[in-house]
Every structure is written in structure tokens, then in C-alpha cells.
N, C-alpha and C positions, 0 to 999 in steps of 0.2 A: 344121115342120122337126124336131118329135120323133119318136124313137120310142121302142120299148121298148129297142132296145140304144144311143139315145143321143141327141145334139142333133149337131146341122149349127154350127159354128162359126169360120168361116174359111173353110171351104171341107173342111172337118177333121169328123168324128166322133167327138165327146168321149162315154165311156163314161158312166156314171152311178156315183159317185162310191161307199165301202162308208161305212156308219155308222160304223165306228169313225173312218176320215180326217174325217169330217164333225163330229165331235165333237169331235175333237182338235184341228181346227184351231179351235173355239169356244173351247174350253179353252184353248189357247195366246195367243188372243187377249185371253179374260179375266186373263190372268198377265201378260200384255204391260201392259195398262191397270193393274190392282193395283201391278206392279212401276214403274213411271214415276212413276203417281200417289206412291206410298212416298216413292221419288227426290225428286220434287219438292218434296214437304213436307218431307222428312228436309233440303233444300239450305236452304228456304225460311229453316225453324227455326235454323239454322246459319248464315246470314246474320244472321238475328235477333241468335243468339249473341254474334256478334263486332261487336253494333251497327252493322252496313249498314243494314239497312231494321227496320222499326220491327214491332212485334207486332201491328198492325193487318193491315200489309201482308201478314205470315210468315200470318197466318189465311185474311185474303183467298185467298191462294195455296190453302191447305188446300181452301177450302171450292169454288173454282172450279176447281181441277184436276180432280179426277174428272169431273166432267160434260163438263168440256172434252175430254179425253181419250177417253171413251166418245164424242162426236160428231164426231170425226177419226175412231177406227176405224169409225164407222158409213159414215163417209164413203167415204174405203179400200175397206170390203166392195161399198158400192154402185156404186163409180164404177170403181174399178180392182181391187184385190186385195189383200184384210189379210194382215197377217205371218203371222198363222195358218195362213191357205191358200194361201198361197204356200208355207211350210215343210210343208205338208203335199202338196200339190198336184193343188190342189182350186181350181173355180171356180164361184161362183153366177150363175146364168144363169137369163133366164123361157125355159120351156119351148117357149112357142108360135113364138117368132123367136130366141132364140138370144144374147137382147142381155144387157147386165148389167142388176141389180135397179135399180140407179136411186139417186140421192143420196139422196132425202125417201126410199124405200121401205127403204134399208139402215139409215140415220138414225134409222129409226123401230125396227125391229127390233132395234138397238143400244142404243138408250134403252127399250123394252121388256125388255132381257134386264137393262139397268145398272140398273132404277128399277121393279122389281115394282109399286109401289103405279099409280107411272103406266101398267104396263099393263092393271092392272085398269081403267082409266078409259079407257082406248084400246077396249078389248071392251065394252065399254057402248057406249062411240063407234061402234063397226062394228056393235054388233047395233042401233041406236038408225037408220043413216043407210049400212046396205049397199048400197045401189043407187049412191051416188057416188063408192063404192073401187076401185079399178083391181084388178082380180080375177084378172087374169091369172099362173098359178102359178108357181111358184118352185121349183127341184131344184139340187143341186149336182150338177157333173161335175168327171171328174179333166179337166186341161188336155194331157195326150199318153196317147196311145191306148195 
């Protein structure tokens, strides 16, 4: 269902998306995550402040928001469409059928970008045990022609 001037998606001919929109919405996306994550702690701490929840908790918070955050928008990206690409207006899509990337496939790509050291052990993972990864490619397109 690809071609060179696009994917089949609906019934629709979604273009192939430029580097810059592709970027941007990455970039928008990591600002979305930093910025909440900030939010969060900044409320957590603040809570703390005025003795509602205790400094354990106000850490807790700290230390579980990010990660939790980065695996909502991974989720977003694979399943439906993050803030990013939506305000950009862009959509990731496998090549061969047209469908989205997938929960675990977005998921992992998210925590790959959120957690450099775990992607290091992820590419050990895939050159260690390639034959049982779902291989099938990944391109962004815009969503109207």
C-alpha cells in the first residue's frame, strides 16, 4: 500500500511527511513531557509546602512522573496521535499496511528517546535476538493531502 508519493490510509493518500514537521513534532512532544513533568513536581513540592502530603510522597511524585509521562506519550504516538503530531500534522504509520505503530512499538521508542542508557541495552537486545522483532518499517505522513 506504499509508495514513493505516499501510503493508502482510509481510503486517502497521505503524502510523506518533510523533516522539519517530523522533528517538530518530536521536539513539541519532549516540551509537553519536561513541561507536565516540571508541573507535577513543582504541585507535588507545593503540597508538601502547606503540609498535605508528606516528603516522601512529594518525591515519590518526582521520581515516578517522568517515566510515567514518557509511557502515556509513547502510548499516544503508537496508538492514536501525540500532541506533537497532531499540532504539527503528521502521523506515524508502518509503511507496508498503513496501520499505526502499535502500543509496545511507540512505547519503546518513547522510552528509547526518554532513557538513552536503556536504549543502549535495547540495541544489544535487537543485534543479540533480530529475527523475533517485528521489522516491519515505520515513516511519518502528513494526515490531509
Amino acid at each position: 500500500m506504499s509508495s514513493p508519493t505516499g501510503t493508502l490510509r482510509n481510503g486517502m493518500l497521505l503524502p510523506p511527511a518533510s523533516t522539519s514537521r517530523r522533528w517538530w513534532a518530536r521536539i513539541l512532544d519532549a516540551v509537553f513531557v519536561v513541561t507536565f513533568t516540571g508541573f507535577l513536581i513543582g504541585f507535588a513540592f507545593a503540597l508538601y509546602g502547606v503540609n498535605v502530603i508528606s516528603i516522601d510522597a512529594a518525591t515519590g511524585v518526582a521520581l515516578i512522573s517522568y517515566p510515567l509521562l514518557v509511557l502515556l506519550f509513547g502510548a499516544l504516538y503508537g496508538c492514536t496521535v501525540s500532541p506533537g503530531q497532531a499540532l504539527c500534522g503528521v502521523v506515524s504509520l508502518q509503511t507496508a499496511h498503513g496501520r499505526r505503530v502499535g502500543f509496545w512499538r511507540g512505547m519503546g521508542r518513547y522510552l528509547a528517546i526518554g532513557f538513552f542508557p536503556i536504549a543502549l541495552l535495547l540495541l544489544v537486545w535487537v543485534f543479540l535476538d533480530a529475527p523475533a522483532i517485528d521489522s516491519a518499517p515505520i515513516r511519518v505522513y502528513r494526515r490531509s493531502p
